[in-house]
N, C-alpha and C positions, 0 to 999 in steps of 0.2 A: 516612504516611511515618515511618521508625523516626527518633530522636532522634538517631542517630549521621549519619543522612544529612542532616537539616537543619542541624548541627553543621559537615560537609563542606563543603555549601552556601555557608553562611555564609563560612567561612573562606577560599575559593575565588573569592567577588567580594572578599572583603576584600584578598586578595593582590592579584587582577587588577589595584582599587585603586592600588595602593599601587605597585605595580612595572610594570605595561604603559605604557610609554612613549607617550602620548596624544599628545607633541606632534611625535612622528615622522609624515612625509606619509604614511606608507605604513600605518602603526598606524591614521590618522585615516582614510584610505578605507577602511580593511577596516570600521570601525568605522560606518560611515558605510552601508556596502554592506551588513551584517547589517542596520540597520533599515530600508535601505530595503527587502530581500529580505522582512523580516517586514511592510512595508505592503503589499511586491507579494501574499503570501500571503493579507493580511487581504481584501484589493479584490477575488482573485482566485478564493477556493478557498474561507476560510469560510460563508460565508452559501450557494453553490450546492449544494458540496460536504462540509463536513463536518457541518454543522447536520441535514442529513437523514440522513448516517449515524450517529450518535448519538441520533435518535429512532427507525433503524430497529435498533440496540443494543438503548436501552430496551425498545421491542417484544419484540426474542428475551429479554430476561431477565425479561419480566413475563409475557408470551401463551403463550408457548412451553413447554412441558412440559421438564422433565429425559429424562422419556420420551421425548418424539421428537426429541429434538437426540440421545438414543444412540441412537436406533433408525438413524440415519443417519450419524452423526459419529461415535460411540461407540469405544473402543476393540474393541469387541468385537461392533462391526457387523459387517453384509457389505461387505467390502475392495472389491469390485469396484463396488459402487452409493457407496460413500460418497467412493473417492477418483476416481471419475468425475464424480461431482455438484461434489467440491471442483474438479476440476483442469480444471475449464470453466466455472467460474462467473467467470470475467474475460470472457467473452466478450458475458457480461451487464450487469456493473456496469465502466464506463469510468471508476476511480479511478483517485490516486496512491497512492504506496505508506503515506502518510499517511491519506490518507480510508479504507483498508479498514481500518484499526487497531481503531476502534470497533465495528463488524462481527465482526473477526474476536477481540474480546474477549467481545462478547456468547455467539458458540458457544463457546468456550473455558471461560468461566466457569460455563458451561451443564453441562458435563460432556464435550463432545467430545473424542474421543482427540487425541494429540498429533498423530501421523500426516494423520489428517484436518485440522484446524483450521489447521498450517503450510501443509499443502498449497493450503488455501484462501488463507492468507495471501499466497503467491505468485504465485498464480495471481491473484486481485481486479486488482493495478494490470498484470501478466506478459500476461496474454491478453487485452489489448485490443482487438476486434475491428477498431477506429477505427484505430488508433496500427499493427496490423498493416497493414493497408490502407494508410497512408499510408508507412511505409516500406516498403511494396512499388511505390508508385506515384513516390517521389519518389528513392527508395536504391538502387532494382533488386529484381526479383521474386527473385531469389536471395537478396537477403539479408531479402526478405518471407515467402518461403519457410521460411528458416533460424530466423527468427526465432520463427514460430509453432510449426514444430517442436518446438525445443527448450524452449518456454516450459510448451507443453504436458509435454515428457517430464520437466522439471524440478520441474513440482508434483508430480506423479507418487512419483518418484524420493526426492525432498527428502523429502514425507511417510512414505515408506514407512522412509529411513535414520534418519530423528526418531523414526519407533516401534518402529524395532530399538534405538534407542541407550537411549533414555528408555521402555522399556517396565515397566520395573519401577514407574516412577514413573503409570503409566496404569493400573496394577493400585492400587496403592498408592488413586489416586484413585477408581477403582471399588469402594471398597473401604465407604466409608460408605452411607447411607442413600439408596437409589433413590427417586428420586417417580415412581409410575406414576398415570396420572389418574385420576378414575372417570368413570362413567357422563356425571353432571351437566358435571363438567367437559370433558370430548372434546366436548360441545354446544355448549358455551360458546365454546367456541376453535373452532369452523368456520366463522368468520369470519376465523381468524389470517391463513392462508396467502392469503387476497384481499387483506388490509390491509395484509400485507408486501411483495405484487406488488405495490401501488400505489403504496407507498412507496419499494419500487427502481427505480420507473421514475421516479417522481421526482424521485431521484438522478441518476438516468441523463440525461433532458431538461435537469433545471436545470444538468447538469455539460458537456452535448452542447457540444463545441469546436466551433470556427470551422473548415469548411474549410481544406485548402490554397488558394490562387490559381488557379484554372482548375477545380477539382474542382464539379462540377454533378449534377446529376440526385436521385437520393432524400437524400443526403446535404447540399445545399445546401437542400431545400426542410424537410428538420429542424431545423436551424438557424436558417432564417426561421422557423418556427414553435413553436418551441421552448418557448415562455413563456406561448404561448395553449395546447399541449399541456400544459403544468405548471400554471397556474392551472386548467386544467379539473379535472385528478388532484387537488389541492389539495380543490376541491369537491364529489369525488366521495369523495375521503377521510372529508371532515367528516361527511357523508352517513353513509355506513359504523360511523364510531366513532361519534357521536349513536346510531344506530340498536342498532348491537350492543352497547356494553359502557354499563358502570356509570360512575357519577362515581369510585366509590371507585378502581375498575379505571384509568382513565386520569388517576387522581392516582397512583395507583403509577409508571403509565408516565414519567410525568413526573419524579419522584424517582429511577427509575431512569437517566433517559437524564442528568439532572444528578449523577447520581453517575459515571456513564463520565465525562462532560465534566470535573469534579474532577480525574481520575485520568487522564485523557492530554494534557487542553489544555494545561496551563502544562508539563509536559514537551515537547510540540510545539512551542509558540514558543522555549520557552529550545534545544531544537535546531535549529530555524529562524535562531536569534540568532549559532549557533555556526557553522554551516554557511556564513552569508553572511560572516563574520568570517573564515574561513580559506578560504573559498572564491569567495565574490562570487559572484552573480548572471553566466546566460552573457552571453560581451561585456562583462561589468566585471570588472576583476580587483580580487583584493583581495591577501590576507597571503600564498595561494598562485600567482606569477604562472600567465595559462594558459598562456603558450608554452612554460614546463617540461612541460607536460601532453604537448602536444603533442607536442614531441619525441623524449619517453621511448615512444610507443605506433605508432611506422614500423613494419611491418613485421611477421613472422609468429613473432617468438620468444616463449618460454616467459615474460620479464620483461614483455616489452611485452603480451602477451594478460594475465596477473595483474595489472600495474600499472592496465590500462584496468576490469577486472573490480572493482580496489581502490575506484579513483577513482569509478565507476560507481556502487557501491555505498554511498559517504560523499555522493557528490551528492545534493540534494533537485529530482527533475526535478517538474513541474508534467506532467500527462496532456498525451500529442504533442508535448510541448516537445523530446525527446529528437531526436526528427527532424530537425529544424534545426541542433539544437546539432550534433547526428553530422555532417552534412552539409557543416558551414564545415569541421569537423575535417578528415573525406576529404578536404575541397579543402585545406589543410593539409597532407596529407602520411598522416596515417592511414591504417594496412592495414587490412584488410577484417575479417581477423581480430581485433584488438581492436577496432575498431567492434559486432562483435555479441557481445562480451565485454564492453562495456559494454551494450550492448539489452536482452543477459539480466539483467545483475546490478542495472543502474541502477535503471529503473523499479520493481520489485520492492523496493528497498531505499535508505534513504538514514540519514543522522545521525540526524535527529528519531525517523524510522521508530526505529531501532534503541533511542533511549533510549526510547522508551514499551515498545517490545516486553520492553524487562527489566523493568520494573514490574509487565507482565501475567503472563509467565510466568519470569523470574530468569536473571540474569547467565551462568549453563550453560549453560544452553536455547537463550538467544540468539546466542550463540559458537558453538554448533554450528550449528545454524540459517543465520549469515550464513556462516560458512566452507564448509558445503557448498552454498551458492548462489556464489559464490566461488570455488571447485575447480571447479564444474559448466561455469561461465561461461568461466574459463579451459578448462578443454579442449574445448569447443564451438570456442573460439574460433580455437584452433589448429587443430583438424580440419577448420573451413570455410577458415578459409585458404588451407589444405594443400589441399584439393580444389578451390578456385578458380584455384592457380594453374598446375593440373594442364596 
């Protein structure tokens, strides 16, 4: 971190300090509801969810060739295999828009084009196969429909406008020294991509939500089993790396997966801190009360679809959390259309999400990035409306 940003830093608790009125009621919940937002996060998300996406980080930035993160991501891969792989890989890994962060640092820093690597970014917490299914089972298939639709056509899209906009900057980065492997090392690594499936499934079981109430069949018996499925992966893991690689090799890994964790965890909490501070947790209100939320988002206008897309977007949803929260909203009064103007923008993106993503790729990038997820959300959001109340 440059000198002038911890400089900011500094100067910015020291204000908070000095002039936030602590002993206003309203100052003291909000205050109160940030940490406890940052215990619900610690109980709830690190140890299943982000500890495994940070050693599977590590993994792409040690195992993984330069070479084949561009044979796939690259800017100057084939468009059609690399933003097909990106803009369905949510359907695999059941994150928030925080647990793909380290993931989607790992290809980025890899050399993945912008195009691609955003699109993944979207898409990780966007295409939740789970979260789709549950708002099609508890919101209406219309708006389960609407939702996977667009989430899908949004990674898509979003990557494709990131690599018109910023493509100078993908040349620029293509521009240094390629690693292509040799021989020895292509041997070496044909153990990656089993170690990486194993590792994202472990993501995936240890992060596997609770049902809805009444939901039964494959889905209820994953969940009972979830942690005898993950302890198994665990020891088939150990299995694996004991066998394939070197001590030196997964001391690297380890150095590496603690160098991502450096660089996105204490921006994570410190927007986790912010988020519950101006936001609260759903069901508690904090510094922003909810039933302004509420009221601004009736109905199918241009304000109300943008304002719910804004909102969406600065919330930190936890994976299917969204579902519920939507759900009191409707019964609230909420139209249809900002309802899936927050589905697209929310999960995909919140505060924390946002200050790590300018650390990885800088304050530009990320401004376009969240504005055209943004624009996208709002007009989704208005044109389902408009055709539901046809």
């Amino acid at each position: 971190m440059k000198e002038r940003y911890k400089l900011l830093i500094i100067v910015l608790v020291f204000l908070g300090a000095y002039f936030i009125p602590w002993g206003h009621p309203i100052i003291r919940r909000s205050g109160l509801e940030a940490f406890l937002m940052l215990q619900e996060y610690a109980q709830e998300h690190v140890l299943t969810c982000l500890i495994p996406a940070f050693f599977i980080a590590g993994a792409i930035a040690v195992f993984i060739s330069q070479a084949s993160v561009l044979k796939y991501f690259g800017s100057t891969a084939n468009k059609i295999l690399s933003y097909s792989v990106a803009s369905v890989s949510g359907t695999v890994l059941a994150v928030c828009s925080c647990t793909v962060l380290p993931l989607f640092a790992g290809i980025y820093t890899r050399g993945a084009g912008i195009g691609p690597a955003t699109a993944f970014l979207y898409s990780g917490p966007a295409i939740n196969v789970l979260a789709i299914a549950l708002t099609a089972r508890v919101l209406g298939w219309q708006l389960g429909l609407a939702r996977a639709i667009g989430a899908v056509s949004f990674a898509v899209l979003t990557g494709l406008l990131m690599s018109l906009i910023f493509r100078r900057d993908d040349a620029n980065r293509m521009a240094g020294n390629v690693y292509f492997p040799d021989e020895d090392e292509k041997t070496r690594t044909l153990g990656c991509p089993v170690c990486l499936l194993t590792m994202v499934l472990i993501l995936v079981f240890a992060a596997f939500a609770r049902p809805a109430p009444g939901v039964s069949g494959i889905w209820a018996f994953l969940f009972a089993a979830k942690w005898f499925i993950t302890a198994f992966l665990l020891v088939v893991l150990g299995v694996m790396l004991k066998a394939w690689f070197s001590t030196d090799e997964l001391t690297h890994w380890v150095e590496a997966t603690w160098g991502f964790m450096k660089q996105i965890f204490p921006l994570l909490l410190g927007g986790v801190l912010v988020a519950g501070f101006l936001l609260g947790r759903p069901g508690y209100p904090a510094l922003i009360p909810e039933h302004y939320i509420q009221t601004l988002v009736g109905g199918n206008s241009l304000w109300a679809n943008l304002f719910a897309a804004i909102v969406g977007a600065f919330m930190s949803f936890a994976t299917l959390t969204e579902v519920p929260i939507l759900q009191g909203l409707i019964g609230s009064g909420m139209g249809p259309g900002p309802a899936l103007s927050l589905l697209l923008a929310g999960p995909a993106l919140s505060l924390p999400n946002m200050i790590v993503i300018v650390g990885i790729m800088g304050m530009k990038k990320t401004f376009v990035f969240c504005s055209i997820i943004i624009l996208f959300s709002t007009l989704a959001g208005m044109g389902y409306g408009w055709l539901v109340s046809l």
